[in-house]
C-alpha positions as YAML, in Angstrom:
chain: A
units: angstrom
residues:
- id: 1
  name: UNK
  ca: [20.14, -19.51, 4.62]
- id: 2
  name: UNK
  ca: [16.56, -20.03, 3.18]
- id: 3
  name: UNK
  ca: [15.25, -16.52, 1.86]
- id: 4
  name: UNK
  ca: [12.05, -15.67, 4.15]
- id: 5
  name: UNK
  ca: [9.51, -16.44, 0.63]
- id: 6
  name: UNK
  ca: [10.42, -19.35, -0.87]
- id: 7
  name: UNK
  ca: [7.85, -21.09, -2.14]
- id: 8
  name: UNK
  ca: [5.30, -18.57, -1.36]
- id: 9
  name: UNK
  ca: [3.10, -16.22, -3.94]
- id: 10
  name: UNK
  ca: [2.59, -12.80, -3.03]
- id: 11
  name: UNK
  ca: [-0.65, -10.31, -4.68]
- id: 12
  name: UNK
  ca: [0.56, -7.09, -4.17]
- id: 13
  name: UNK
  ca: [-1.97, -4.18, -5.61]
- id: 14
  name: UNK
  ca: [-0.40, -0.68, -6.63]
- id: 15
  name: UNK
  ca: [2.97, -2.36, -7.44]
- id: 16
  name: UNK
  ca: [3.44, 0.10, -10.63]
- id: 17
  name: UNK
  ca: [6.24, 2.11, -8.70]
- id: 18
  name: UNK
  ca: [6.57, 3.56, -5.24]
- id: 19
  name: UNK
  ca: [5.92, 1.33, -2.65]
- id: 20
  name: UNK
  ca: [4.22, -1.17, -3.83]
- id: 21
  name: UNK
  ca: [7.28, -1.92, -6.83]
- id: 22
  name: UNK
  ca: [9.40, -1.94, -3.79]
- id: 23
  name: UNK
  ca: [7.52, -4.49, -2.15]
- id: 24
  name: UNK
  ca: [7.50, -6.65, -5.10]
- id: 25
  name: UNK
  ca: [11.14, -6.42, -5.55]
- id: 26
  name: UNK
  ca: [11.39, -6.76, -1.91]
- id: 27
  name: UNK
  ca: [9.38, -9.74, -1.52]
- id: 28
  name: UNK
  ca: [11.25, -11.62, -4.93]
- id: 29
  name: UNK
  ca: [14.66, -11.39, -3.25]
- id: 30
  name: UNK
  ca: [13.31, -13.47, -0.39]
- id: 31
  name: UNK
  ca: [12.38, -16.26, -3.43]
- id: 32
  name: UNK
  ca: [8.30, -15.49, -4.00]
- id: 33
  name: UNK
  ca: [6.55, -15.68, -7.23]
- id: 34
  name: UNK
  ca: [4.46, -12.47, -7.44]
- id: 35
  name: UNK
  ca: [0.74, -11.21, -8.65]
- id: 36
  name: UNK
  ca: [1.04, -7.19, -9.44]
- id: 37
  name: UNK
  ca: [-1.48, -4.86, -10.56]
- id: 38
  name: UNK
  ca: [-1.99, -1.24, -10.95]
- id: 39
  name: UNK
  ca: [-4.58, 0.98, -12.73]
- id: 40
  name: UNK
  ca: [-1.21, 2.29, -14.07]
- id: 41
  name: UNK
  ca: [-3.99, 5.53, -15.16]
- id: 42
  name: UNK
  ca: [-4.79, 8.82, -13.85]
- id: 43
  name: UNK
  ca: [-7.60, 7.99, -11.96]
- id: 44
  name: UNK
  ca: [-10.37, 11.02, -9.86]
- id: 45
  name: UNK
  ca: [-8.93, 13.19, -6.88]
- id: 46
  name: UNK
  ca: [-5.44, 11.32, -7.86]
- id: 47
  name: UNK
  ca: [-3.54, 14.29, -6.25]
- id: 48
  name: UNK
  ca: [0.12, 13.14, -6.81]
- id: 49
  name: UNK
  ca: [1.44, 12.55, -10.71]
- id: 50
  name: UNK
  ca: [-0.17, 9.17, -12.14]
- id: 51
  name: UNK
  ca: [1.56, 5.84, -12.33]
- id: 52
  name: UNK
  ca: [2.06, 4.75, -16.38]
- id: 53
  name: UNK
  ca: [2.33, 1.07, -18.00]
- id: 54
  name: UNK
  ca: [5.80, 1.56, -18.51]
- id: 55
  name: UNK
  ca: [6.33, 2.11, -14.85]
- id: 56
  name: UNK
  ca: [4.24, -1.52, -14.04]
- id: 57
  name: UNK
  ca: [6.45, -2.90, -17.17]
- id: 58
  name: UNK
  ca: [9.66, -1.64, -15.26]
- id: 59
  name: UNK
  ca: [8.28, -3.36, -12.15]
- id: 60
  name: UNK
  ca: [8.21, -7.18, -14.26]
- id: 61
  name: UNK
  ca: [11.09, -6.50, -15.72]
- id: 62
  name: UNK
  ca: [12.55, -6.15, -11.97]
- id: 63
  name: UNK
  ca: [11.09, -9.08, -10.70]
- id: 64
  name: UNK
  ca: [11.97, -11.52, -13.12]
- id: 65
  name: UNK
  ca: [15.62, -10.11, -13.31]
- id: 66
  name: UNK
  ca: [15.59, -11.75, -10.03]
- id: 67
  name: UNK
  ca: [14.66, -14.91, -11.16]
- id: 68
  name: UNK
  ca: [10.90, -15.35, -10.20]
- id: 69
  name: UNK
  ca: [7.98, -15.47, -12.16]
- id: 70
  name: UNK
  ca: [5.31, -11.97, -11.99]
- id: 71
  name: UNK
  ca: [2.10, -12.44, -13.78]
- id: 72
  name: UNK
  ca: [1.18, -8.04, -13.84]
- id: 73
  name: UNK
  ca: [-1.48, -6.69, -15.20]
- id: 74
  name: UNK
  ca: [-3.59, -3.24, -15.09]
- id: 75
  name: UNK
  ca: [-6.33, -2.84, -12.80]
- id: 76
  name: UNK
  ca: [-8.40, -0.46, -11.27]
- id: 77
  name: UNK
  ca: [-8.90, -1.79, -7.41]
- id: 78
  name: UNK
  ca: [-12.33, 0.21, -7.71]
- id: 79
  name: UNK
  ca: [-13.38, -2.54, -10.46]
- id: 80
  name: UNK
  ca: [-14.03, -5.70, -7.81]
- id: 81
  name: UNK
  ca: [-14.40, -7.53, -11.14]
- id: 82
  name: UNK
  ca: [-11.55, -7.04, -12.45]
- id: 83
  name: UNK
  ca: [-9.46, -7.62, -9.29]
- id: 84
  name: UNK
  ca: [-11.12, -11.08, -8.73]
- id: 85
  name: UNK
  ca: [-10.29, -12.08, -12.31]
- id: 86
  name: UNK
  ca: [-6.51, -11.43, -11.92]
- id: 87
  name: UNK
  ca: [-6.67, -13.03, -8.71]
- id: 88
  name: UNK
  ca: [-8.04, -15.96, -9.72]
- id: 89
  name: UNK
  ca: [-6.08, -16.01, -13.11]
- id: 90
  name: UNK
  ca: [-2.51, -15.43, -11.20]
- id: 91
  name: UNK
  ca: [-3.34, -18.64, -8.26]
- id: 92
  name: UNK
  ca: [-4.44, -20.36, -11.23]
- id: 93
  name: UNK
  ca: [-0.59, -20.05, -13.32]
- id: 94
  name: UNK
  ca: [1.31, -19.85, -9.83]
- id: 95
  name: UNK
  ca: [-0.26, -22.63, -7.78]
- id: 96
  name: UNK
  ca: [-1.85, -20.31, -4.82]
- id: 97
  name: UNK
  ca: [-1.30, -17.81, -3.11]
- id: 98
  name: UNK
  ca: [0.20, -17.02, 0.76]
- id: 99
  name: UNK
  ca: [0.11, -13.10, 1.35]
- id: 100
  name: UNK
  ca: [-1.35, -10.07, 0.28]
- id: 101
  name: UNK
  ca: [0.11, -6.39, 0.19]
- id: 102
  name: UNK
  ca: [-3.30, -4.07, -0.15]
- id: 103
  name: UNK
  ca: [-0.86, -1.12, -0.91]
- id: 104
  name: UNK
  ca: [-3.04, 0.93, -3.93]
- id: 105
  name: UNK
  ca: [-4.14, 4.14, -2.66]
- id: 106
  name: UNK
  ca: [-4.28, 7.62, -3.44]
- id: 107
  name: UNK
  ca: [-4.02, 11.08, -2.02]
- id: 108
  name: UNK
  ca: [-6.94, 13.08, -2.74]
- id: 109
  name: UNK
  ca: [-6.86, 16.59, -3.44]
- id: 110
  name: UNK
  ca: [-5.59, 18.73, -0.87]
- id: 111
  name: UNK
  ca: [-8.16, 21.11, 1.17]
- id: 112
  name: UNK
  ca: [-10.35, 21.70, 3.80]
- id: 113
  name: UNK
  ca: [-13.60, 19.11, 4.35]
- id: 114
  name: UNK
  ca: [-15.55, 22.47, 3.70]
- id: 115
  name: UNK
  ca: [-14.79, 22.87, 0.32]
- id: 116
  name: UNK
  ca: [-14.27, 18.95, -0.60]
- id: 117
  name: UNK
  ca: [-16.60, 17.90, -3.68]
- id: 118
  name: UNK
  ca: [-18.66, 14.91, -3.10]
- id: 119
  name: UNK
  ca: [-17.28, 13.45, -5.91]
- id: 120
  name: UNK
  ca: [-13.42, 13.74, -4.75]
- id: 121
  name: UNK
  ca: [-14.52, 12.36, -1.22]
- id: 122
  name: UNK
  ca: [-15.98, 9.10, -3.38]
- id: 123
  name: UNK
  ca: [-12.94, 8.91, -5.72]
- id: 124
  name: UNK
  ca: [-10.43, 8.39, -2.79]
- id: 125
  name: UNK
  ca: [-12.90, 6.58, -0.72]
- id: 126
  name: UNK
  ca: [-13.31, 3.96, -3.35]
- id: 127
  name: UNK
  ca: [-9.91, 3.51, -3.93]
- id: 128
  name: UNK
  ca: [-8.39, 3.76, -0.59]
- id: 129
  name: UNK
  ca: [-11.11, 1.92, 1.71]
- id: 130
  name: UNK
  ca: [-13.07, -0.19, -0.63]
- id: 131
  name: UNK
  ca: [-10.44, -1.27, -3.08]
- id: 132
  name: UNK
  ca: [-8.34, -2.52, -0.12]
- id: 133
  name: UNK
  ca: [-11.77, -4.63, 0.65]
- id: 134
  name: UNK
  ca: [-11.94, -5.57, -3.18]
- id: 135
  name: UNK
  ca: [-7.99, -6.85, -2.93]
- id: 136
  name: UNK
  ca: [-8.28, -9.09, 0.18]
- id: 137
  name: UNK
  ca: [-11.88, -10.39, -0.80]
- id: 138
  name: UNK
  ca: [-11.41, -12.87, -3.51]
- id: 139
  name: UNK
  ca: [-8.05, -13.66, -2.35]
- id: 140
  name: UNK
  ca: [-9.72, -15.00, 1.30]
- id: 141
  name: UNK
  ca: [-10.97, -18.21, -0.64]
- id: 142
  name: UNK
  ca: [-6.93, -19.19, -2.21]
- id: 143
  name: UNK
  ca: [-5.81, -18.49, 1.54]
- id: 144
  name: UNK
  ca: [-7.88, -20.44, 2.84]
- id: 145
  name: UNK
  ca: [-7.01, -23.16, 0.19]
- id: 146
  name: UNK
  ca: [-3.84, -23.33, 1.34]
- id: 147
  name: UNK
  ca: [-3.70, -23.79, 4.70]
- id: 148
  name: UNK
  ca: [-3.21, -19.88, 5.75]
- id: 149
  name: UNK
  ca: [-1.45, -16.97, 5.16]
- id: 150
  name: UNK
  ca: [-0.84, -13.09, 5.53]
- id: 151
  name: UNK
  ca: [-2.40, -9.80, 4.71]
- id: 152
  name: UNK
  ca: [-0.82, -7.00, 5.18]
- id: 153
  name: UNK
  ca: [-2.77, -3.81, 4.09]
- id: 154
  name: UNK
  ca: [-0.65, -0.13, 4.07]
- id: 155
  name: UNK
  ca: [-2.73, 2.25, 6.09]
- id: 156
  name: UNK
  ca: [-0.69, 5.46, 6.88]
- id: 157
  name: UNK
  ca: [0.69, 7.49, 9.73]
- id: 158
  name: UNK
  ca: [-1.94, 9.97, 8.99]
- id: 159
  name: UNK
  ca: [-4.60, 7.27, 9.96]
- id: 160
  name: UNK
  ca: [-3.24, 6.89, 13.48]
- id: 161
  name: UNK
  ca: [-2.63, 10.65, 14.35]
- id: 162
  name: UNK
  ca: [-4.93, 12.90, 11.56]
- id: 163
  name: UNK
  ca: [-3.98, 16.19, 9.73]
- id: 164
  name: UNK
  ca: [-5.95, 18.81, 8.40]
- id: 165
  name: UNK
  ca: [-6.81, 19.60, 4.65]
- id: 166
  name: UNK
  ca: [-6.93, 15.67, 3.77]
- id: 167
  name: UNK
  ca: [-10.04, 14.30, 4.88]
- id: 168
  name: UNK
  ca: [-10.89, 11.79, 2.50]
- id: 169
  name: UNK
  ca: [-7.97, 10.36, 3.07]
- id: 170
  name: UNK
  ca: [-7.74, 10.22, 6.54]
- id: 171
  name: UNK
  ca: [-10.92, 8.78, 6.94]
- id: 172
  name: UNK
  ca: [-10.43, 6.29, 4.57]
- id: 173
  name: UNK
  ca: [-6.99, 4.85, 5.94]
- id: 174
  name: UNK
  ca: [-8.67, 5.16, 9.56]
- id: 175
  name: UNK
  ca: [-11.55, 3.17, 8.03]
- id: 176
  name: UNK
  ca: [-8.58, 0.26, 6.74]
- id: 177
  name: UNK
  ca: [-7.81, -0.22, 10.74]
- id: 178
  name: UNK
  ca: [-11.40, -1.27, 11.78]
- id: 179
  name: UNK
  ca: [-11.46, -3.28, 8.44]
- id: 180
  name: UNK
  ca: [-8.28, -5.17, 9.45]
- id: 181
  name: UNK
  ca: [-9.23, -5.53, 13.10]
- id: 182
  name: UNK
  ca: [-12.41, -7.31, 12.14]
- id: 183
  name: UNK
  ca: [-10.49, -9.40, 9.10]
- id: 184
  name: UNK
  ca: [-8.37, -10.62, 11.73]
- id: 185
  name: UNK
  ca: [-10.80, -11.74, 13.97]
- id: 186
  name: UNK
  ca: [-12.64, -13.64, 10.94]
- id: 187
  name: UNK
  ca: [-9.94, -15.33, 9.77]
- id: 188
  name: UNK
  ca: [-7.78, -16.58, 12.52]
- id: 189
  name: UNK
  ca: [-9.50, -19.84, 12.58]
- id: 190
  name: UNK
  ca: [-8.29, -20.16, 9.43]
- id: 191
  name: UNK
  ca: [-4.37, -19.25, 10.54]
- id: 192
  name: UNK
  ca: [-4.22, -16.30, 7.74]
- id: 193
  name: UNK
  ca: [-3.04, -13.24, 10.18]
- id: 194
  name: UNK
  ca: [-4.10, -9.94, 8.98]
- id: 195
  name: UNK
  ca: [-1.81, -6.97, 9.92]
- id: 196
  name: UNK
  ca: [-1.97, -3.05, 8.65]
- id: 197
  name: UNK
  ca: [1.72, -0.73, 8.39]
- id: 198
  name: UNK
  ca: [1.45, 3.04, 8.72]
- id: 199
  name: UNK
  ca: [4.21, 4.70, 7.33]
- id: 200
  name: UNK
  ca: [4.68, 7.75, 7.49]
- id: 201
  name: UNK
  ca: [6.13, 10.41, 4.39]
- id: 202
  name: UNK
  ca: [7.95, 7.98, 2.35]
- id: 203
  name: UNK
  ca: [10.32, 9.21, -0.25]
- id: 204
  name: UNK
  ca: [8.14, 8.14, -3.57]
- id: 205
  name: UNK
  ca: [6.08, 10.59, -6.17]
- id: 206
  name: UNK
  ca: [3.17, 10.47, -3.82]
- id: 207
  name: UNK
  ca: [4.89, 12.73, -1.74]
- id: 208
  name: UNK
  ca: [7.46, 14.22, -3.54]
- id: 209
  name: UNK
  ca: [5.38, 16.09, -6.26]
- id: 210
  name: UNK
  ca: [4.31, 19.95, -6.24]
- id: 211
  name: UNK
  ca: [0.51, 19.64, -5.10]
- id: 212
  name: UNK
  ca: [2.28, 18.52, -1.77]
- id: 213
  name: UNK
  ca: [5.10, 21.04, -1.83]
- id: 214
  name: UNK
  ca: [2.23, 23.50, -2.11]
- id: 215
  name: UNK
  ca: [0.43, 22.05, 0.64]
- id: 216
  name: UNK
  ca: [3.16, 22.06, 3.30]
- id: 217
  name: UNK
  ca: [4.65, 25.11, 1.77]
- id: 218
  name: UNK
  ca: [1.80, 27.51, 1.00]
- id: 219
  name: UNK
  ca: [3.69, 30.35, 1.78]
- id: 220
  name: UNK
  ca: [5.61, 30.03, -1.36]
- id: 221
  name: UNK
  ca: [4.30, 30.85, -5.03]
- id: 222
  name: UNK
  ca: [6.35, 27.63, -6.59]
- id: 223
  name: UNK
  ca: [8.05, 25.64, -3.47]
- id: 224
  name: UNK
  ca: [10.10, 22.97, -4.57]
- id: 225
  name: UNK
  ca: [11.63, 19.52, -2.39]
- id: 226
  name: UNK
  ca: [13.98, 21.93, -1.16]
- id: 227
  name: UNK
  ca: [11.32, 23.93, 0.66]
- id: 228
  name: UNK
  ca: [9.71, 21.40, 2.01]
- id: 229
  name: UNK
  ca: [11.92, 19.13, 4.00]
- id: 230
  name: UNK
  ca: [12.14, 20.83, 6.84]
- id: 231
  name: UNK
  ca: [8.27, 20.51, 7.02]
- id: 232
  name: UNK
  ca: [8.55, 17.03, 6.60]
- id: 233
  name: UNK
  ca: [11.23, 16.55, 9.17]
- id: 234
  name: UNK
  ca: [8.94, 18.65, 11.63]
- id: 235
  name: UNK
  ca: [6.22, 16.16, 11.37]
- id: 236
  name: UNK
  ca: [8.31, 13.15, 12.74]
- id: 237
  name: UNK
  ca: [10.21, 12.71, 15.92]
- id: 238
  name: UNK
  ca: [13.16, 11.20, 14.68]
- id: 239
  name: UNK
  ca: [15.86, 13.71, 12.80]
- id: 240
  name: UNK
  ca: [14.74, 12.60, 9.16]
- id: 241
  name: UNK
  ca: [12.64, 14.09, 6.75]
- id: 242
  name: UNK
  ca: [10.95, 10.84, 5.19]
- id: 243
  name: UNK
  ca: [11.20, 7.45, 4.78]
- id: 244
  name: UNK
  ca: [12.91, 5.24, 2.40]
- id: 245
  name: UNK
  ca: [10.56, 2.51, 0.81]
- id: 246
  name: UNK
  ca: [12.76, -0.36, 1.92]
- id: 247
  name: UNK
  ca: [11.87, 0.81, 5.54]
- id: 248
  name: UNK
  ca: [8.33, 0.07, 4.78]
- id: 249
  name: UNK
  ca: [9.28, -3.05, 2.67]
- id: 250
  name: UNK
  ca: [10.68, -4.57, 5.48]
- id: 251
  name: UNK
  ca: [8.07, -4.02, 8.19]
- id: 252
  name: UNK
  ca: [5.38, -5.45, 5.55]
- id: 253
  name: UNK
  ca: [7.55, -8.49, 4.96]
- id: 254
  name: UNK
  ca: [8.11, -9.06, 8.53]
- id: 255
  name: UNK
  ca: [4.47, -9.15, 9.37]
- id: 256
  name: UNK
  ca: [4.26, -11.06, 6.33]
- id: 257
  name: UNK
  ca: [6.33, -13.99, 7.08]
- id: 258
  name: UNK
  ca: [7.22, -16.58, 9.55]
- id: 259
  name: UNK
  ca: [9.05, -13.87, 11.97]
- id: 260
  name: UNK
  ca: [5.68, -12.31, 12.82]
- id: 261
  name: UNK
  ca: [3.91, -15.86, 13.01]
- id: 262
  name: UNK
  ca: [1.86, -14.88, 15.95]
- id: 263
  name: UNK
  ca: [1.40, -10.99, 15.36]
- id: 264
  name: UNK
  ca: [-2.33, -10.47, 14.05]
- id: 265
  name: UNK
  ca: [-4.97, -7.45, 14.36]
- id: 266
  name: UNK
  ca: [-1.80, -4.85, 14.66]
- id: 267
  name: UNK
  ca: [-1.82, -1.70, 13.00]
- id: 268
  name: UNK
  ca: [2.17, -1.14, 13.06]
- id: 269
  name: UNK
  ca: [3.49, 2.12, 12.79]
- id: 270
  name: UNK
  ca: [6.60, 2.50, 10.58]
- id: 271
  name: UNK
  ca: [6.93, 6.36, 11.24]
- id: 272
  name: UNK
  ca: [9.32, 7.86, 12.46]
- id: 273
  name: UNK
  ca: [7.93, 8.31, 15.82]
- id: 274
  name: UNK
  ca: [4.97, 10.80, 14.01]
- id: 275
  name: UNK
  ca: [2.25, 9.19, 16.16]
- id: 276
  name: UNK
  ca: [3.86, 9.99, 19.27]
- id: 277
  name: UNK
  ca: [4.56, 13.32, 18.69]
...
């Protein structure tokens, strides 16, 4: 059987570790060449433990253990300059390019709106919202170029159904369904379908890190994972405490390949059942 990516070149942004290296694994075992990047930094209002270039050097290395070509490099998605130049450098040494995963993002610090710096409202704004317009921008051109393609941008749960203490956030990954709606409309003509996940918790160092313990847990001085997952659990409707990335992995390459052909302007939740609860 033909694996689902043959052929086919994938971007993926915020592939250092977490989701997005699990998309880019993901996506090589179904045969694509892949474009990574990652600020791989501690960037403003990061709110979870930062990514490092040996974790984007341990993505490669997965990738081309499986046979297919990566060209990775840091980035900051806030830099549109930057972004274009990889983009344009990795169609150039892979031939083009067929799908992206806008997947960078952060958290924010934790907190009520009331007491939210301007500056920390920018920081995740800029990287959640606008960097997911600065990925998918000068990659509409290669799609184009070749005939169509897919976009698949990770929203979350939390942009379907909101919680309090993470504005920034919240309005930012609401902001990505508007932005996808209207991408979808745009491009159609030109067969490149344009699709946002929302997962909810997922099981990577976004979520598993003590500023969240002590935001689900601020009863306790020093909660730990332990503490928490029953908080987690509470927040979805099915039994289980979080996700594991593959479950997002394969819901992005679904909408990403031939199996979701005609499925366009969706913003799919991969949650749990968290928006329905």
């Amino acid at each position: 059987m033909t694996a689902r990516m043959t052929g086919k070149v994938a971007l993926i942004s915020g592939a250092a570790r977490g989701q997005g290296r699990n998309h880019a694994v993901r996506f090589a075992e179904e045969g694509a060449d892949i474009i990574a990047f990652d600020v791989a930094a501690a960037v403003p209002a990061q709110g979870a433990p930062a990514a490092s270039p040996a974790d984007l050097a341990e993505t490669v290395r997965l990738v081309e253990r499986l046979g297919r070509r990566i060209i990775a490099t840091r980035a900051d998605v806030r830099d549109p300059d930057a972004v274009a130049e990889l983009v344009d450098r990795g169609v150039a040494e892979l031939g083009g390019l067929d799908v992206v995963v806008a997947n960078a993002g952060i958290q924010g610090q934790p907190g009520p709106a009331a007491r939210t710096t301007a500056a920390d409202w920018q920081a995740v704004i800029d990287t959640d919202l606008s960097g997911v317009f600065h990925t998918v921008r000068p990659a509409i051109t290669h799609l184009v170029a070749r005939g169509g393609g897919a976009i698949v941008i990770t929203s979350s749960s939390i942009g379907l159904r909101s919680v309090p203490n993470l504005a920034p956030y919240g309005a930012a990954k609401a902001g990505l369904t508007g932005l996808m709606r209207t991408l979808a409309l745009e491009l159609a003509e030109h067969s490149i379908r344009v699709n946002c996940v929302n997962p909810t918790t997922v099981g990577t160092p976004m979520l598993l890190n003590p500023t969240n313990f002590a935001l689900f847990r601020p009863d306790l001085e020093s909660p730990g994972e332990d503490d928490v997952l029953p908080v987690y659990r509470s927040l979805n409707a099915l039994p289980v405490a979080y996700l594991d990335p593959d479950d997002v992995s394969n819901a992005v390459l679904f909408l990403a390949s031939d199996e979701g052909r005609y499925i366009t302007g969706v913003a799919l939740p991969v949650d749990a059942g968290y928006a329905v609860k």
